[in-house]
Every structure is written in C-alpha cells, then in structure tokens.
C-alpha positions as CSV (number, residue, x, y, z in Angstrom):
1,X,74.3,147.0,116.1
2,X,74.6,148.2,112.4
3,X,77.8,149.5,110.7
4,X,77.0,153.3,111.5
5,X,75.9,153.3,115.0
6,X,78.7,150.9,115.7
7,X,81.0,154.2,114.6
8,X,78.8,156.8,116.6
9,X,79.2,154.3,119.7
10,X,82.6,152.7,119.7
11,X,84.1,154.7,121.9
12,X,84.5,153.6,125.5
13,X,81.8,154.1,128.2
14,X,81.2,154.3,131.7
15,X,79.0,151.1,132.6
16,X,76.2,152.5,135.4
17,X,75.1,150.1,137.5
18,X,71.7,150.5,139.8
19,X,69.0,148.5,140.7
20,X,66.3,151.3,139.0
21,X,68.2,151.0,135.4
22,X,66.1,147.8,135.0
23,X,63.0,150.4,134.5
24,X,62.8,152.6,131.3
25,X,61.1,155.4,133.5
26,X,63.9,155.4,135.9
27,X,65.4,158.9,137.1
28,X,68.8,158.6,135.8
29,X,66.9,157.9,132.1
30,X,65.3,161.0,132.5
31,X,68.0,162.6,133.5
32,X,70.6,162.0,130.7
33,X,67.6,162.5,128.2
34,X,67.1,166.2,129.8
35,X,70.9,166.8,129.5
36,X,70.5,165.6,125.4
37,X,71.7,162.8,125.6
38,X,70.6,160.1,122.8
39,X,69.4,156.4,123.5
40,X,70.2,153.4,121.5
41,X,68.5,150.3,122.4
42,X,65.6,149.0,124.0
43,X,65.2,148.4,127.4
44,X,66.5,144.4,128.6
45,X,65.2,144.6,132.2
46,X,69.0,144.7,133.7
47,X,70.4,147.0,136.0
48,X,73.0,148.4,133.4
49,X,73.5,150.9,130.9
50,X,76.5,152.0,128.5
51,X,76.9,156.0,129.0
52,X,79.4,158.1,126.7
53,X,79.9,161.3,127.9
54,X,81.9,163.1,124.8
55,X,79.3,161.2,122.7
56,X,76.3,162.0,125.1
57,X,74.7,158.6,124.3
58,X,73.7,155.8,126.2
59,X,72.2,152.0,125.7
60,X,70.0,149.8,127.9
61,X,72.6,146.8,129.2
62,X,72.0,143.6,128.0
63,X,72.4,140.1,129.0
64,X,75.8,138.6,127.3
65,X,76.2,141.6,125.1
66,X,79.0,144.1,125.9
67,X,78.7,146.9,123.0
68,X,81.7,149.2,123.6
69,X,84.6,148.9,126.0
70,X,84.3,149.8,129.8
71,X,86.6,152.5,131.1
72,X,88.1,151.1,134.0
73,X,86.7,147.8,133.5
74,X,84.3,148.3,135.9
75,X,80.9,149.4,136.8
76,X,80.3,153.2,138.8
77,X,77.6,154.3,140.3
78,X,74.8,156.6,139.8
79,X,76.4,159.5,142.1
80,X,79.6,158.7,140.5
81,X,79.0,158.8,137.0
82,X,77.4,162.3,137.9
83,X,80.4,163.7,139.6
84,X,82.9,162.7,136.8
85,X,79.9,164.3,134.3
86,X,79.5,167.5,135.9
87,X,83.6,167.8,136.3
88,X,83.3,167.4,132.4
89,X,80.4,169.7,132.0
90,X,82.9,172.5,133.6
91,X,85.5,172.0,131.1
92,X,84.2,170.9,128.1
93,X,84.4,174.6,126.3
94,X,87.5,175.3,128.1
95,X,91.2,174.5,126.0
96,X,93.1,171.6,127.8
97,X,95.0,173.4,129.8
98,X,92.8,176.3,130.9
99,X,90.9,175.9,134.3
C-alpha cells in the first residue's frame, strides 16, 4: 500500500465477512459502489473485505495481510454492517448532539 493511500485508509474498518465477498460481482460490491463508495485493491478470492464508513472506501481481504485496524476486533455481517451504515446515513449531516 503506498504512502498516500496508506493516509486515505488508515482509519479503522469494519471487517465484513460472507461467503459471496470471494466474488467481485457480489451484491454487497455493488452495493457500496452505488452508495459511492471507493475500492482499493484487487479481488483475493476470500470472503473479506475492509469497509470505512466516514471514509466510504473499502478493500478486497487478503490472505495474511491486515491493512487497517478492525473495530471491535472482529468480523460483522453483511446485515450488520448495513444497519450500523444506515444509523450513520441518518446522522451524518446532523451536529453531535442533534437527533
């Protein structure tokens, strides 16, 4: 990972897991690209893949390689991952304590 992407991606991720992620053409791909989200990476055949919501970008897993921290130090699913993300979709223009 080179010096400037390492920057745009440092911050921690959510780490999906799901036995489609091993497909490029998978739903949840198409999904976070449709929501403008950016991808680093090619595709490793795993069943990973880094997410960052406030940085809306997201890499293939790879064997052995762990590019950014994991929040919670643990894998989430699909249907997860798109609760906590639509809960952030809500608030993200609103200030921190306005609901």
């Amino acid at each position: 990972m080179g010096s400037a992407d390492e920057k745009r991606f440092k911050d921690s991720s959510f780490l999906v897991k799901d036995d489609t992620l091993k497909y490029i053409e998978c739903d949840f791909y198409r999904f976070l690209m449709s929501e403008g989200f950016e991808l680093f990476y090619g595709n490793y055949g795993v069943k990973w893949a880094f997410v960052n919501i406030s940085k809306k970008t997201f890499a293939y897993g790879r064997p052995g390689v762990g590019y950014v921290p994991v929040l919670f130090d643990h894998a989430i699913t699909i249907d997860e991952f798109k609760i906590i993300y639509n809960i952030f979709k809500k608030y993200r223009s609103k200030n921190l304590m306005e609901f």
